[in-house]
C-alpha positions in Angstrom: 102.2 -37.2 2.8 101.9 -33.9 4.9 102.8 -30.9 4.3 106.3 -29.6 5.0 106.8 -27.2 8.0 106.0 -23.5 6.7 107.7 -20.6 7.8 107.0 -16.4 7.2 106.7 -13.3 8.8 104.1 -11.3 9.9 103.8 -7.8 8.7 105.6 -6.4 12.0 108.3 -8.4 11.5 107.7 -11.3 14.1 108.5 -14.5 12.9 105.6 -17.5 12.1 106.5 -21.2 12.0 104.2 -24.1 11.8 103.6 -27.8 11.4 100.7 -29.4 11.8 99.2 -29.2 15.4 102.3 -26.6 16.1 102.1 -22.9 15.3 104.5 -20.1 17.0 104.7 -16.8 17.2 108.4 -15.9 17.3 110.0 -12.5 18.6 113.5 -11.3 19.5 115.2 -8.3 21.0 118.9 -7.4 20.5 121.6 -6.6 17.6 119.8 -6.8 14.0 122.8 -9.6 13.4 122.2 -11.7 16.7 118.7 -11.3 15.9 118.8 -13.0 12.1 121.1 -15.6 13.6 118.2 -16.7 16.3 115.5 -16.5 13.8 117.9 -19.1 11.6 118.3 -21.1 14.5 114.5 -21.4 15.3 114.1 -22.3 11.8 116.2 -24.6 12.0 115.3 -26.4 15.1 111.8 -26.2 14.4 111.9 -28.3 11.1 112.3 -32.3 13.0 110.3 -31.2 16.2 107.0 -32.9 15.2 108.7 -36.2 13.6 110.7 -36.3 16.9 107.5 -35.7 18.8 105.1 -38.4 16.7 108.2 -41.1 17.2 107.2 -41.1 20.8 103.5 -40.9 21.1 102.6 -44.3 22.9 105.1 -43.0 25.9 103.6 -39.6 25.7 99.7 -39.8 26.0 100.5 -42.3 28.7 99.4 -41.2 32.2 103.0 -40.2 34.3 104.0 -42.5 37.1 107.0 -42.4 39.4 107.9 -45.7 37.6 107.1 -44.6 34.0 109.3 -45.2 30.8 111.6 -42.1 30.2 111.0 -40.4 26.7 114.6 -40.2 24.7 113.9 -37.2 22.5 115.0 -33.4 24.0 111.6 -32.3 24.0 110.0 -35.4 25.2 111.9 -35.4 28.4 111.1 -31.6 28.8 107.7 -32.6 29.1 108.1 -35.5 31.4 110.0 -33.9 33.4 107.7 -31.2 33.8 104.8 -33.4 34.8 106.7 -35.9 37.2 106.7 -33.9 40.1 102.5 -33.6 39.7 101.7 -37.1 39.1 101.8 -38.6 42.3 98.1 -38.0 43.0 96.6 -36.6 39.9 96.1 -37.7 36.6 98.4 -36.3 34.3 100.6 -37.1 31.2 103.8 -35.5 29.6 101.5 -34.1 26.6 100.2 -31.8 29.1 103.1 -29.6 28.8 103.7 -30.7 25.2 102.9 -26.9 24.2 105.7 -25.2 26.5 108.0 -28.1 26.3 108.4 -27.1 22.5 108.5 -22.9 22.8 111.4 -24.0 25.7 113.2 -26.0 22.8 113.0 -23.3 20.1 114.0 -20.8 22.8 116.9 -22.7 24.1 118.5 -22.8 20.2 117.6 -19.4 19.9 119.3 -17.9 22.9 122.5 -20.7 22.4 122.9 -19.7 19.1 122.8 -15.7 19.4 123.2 -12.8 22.3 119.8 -11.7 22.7 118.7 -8.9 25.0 114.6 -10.2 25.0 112.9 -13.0 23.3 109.6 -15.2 23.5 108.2 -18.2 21.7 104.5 -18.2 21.7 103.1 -21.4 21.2 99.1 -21.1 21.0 99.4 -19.2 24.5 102.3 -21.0 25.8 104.8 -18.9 26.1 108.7 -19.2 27.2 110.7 -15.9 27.9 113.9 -15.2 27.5 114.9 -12.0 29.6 118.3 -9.9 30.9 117.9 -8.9 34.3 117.2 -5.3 33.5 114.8 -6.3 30.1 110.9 -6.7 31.4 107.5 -8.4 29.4 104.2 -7.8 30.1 101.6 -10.1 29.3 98.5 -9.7 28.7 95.4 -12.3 30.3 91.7 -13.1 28.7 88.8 -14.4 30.3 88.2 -17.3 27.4 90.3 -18.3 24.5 87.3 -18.4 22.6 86.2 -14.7 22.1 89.6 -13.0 24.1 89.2 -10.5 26.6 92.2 -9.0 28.2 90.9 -9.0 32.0 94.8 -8.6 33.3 98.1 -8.5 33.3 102.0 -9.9 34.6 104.4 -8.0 34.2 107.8 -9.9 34.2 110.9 -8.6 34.9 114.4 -10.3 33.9 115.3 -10.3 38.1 112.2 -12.5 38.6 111.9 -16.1 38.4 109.3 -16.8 35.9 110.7 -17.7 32.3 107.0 -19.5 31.0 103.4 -18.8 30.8 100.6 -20.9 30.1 96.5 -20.9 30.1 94.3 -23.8 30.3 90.8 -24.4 30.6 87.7 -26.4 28.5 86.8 -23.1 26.2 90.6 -23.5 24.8 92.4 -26.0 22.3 93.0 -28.6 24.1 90.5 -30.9 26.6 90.2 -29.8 30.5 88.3 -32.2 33.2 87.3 -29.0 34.5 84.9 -26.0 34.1 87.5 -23.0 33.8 87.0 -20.4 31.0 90.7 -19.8 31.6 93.2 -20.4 33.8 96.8 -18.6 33.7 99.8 -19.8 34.8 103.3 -18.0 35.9 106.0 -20.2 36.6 109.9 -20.9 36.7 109.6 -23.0 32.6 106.7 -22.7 30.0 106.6 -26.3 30.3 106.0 -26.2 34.0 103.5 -23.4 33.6 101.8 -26.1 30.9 101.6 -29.1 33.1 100.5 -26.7 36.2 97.7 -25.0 34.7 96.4 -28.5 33.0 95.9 -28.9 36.6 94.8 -26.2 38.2 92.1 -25.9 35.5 91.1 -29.6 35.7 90.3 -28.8 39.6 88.1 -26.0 38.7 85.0 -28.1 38.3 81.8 -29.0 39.9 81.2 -32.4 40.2 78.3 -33.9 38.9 76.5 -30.8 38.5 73.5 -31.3 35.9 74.3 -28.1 34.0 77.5 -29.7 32.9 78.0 -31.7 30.2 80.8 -34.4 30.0 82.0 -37.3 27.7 84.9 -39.2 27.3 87.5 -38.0 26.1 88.4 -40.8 23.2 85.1 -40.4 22.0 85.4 -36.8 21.2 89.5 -37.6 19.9 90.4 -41.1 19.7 94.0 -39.9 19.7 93.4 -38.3 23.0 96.2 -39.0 25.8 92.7 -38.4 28.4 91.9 -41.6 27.3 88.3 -42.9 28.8 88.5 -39.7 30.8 85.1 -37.2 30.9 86.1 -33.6 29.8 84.0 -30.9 29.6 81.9 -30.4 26.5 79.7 -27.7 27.8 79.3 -26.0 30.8 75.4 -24.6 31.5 74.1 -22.0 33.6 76.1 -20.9 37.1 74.4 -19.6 40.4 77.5 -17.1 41.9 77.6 -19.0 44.6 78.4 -22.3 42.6 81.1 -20.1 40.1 82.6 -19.3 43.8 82.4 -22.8 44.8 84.4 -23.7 42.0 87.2 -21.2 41.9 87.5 -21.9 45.4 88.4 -25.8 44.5 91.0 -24.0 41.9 92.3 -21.7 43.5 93.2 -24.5 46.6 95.0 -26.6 43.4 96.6 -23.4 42.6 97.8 -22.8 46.5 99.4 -26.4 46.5 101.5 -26.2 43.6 102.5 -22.5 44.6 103.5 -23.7 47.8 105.3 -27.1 46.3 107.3 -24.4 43.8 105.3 -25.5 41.0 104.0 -22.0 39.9 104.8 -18.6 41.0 101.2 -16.9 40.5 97.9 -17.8 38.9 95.2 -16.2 37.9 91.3 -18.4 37.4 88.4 -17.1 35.1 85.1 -18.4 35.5 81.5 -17.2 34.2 83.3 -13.4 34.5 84.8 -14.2 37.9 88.3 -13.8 38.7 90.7 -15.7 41.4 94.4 -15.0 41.8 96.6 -17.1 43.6 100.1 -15.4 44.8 99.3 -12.0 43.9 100.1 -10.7 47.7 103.0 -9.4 47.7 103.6 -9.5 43.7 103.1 -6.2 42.8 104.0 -7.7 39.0 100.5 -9.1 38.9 97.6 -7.1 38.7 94.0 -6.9 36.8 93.7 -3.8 34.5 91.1 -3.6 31.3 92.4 -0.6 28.9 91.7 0.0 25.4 94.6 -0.1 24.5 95.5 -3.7 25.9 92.4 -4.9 24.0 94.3 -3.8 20.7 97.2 -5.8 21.7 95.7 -8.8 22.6 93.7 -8.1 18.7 97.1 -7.2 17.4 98.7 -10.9 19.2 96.3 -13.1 17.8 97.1 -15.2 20.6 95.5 -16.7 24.0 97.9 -14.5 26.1 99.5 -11.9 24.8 103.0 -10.5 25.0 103.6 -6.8 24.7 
């Protein structure tokens, strides 16, 4: 028997759920009553997610095809139909924007349930925004989830399009075919952001390079949707020129899914080396390293951080 979803709150006042594999950071903006109400709703929302999520498994670690079966639960579909447009050519499945898919869910009964000037679900770094055109976030980007850095920082205004933000990459919680320490993703859903940066990080990667270690992914987690897929395990020693060699092969991932409408801007970390894709002309992107962004990030307790 497992144990029940929990709920509390932090000691500023944000708002923690989890269940099992799923743990959010919760915040909202607006009238003390609207606010309570969204909270309730999140609550509420939150409690069958995993049981609707588990009921689906087999259709949900299985790779995406234009001809694959269509999951029936709300969230499921979020995340299929966030990784349908990417599967043509690439191996992908919906649980790689199972993490955005949900903070979209909790979101969406949040902001249908209450007026809400500002609000974010943060789900392990996967983060969807809720924003009024004159409200603004910025977030905050590391180098590696593993020992967090803030490197950078997006700041998102209500009159853009991006409403999700996700980081990938083999340092992080989840499995990567490539070699990114990080790689973070702005784009028009949290679960789009999800599925695009499980991509742009998998193309990251030096192939067959003898200071990288790989192994199939069922042997490391026999639940794995990767399957008989190698992931990284650990990455060795890096000339510059072979850490440029790989951003490169990134940052050309990252072009095509810009260009396809898949992402808005990117930004690829690698052995301290940083790549951004569709920073030119986005003056809402831009790398900074402040004290007082470290403290944040601290504060967060979170792969990206919202401030």
């Amino acid at each position: 028997m497992r144990i029940p979803p929990q709920r509390n709150w932090l000691a500023d006042g944000r708002l923690h759920l989890n269940d099992g594999p799923i743990d959010l950071i919760i915040e909202a903006f607006g009238e003390a009553t609207a606010v309570e109400r969204a909270y309730a709703a999140a609550w509420t929302r939150f409690a069958t997610i995993l049981d609707e999520l588990c009921a689906e498994l087999p259709i949900l670690r299985t790779q995406a095809t234009r001809t694959s079966l269509h999951p029936s639960g709300v969230v499921g579909r979020r995340m299929a139909d966030a990784v349908m447009p990417l599967c043509a050519d690439r191996f992908i499945t919906p649980m790689a924007a199972v993490a955005g898919a949900v903070a979209e869910e909790i979101l969406d009964a949040m902001t249908a349930t209450a007026p809400l000037r500002r609000a974010y679900v943060n789900n392990g770094g996967d983060i969807a925004l809720h924003l009024l055109r004159d409200e603004d976030f910025t977030i905050g980007m590391i180098d590696r989830p593993d020992r967090p850095s803030l490197i950078g920082s997006a700041r998102i205004s209500g009159r853009d399009c991006v409403r999700g933000v996700a980081t990938s990459g083999w340092r992080g919680r989840s499995f990567s075919l490539g070699i990114a320490d990080a790689v973070t993703v702005l784009a028009s859903s949290a679960a789009m952001a999800d599925a695009a940066a499980t991509l742009v990080a998998n193309a990251v990667n030096l192939p067959a390079h003898p200071n990288i270690r790989r192994a199939p992914a069922n042997l490391r987690d026999p639940q794995s949707d990767l399957g008989t897929q190698l992931v990284t395990a650990a990455v060795g020693p890096l000339t510059p020129r072979e850490i440029e060699e790989a951003l490169a092969s990134g940052l050309d991932e990252a072009d095509r899914l810009r260009r396809a409408g898949r992402l808005t801007a990117a930004a690829l970390q690698l052995g301290g080396h940083t790549l951004l894709c569709g920073a030119d002309g986005n003056q809402s992107l831009k790398l900074s390293r402040t004290p007082q962004q470290a403290g944040a990030l601290a504060h967060q307790c979170a792969a990206v951080a919202v401030m």
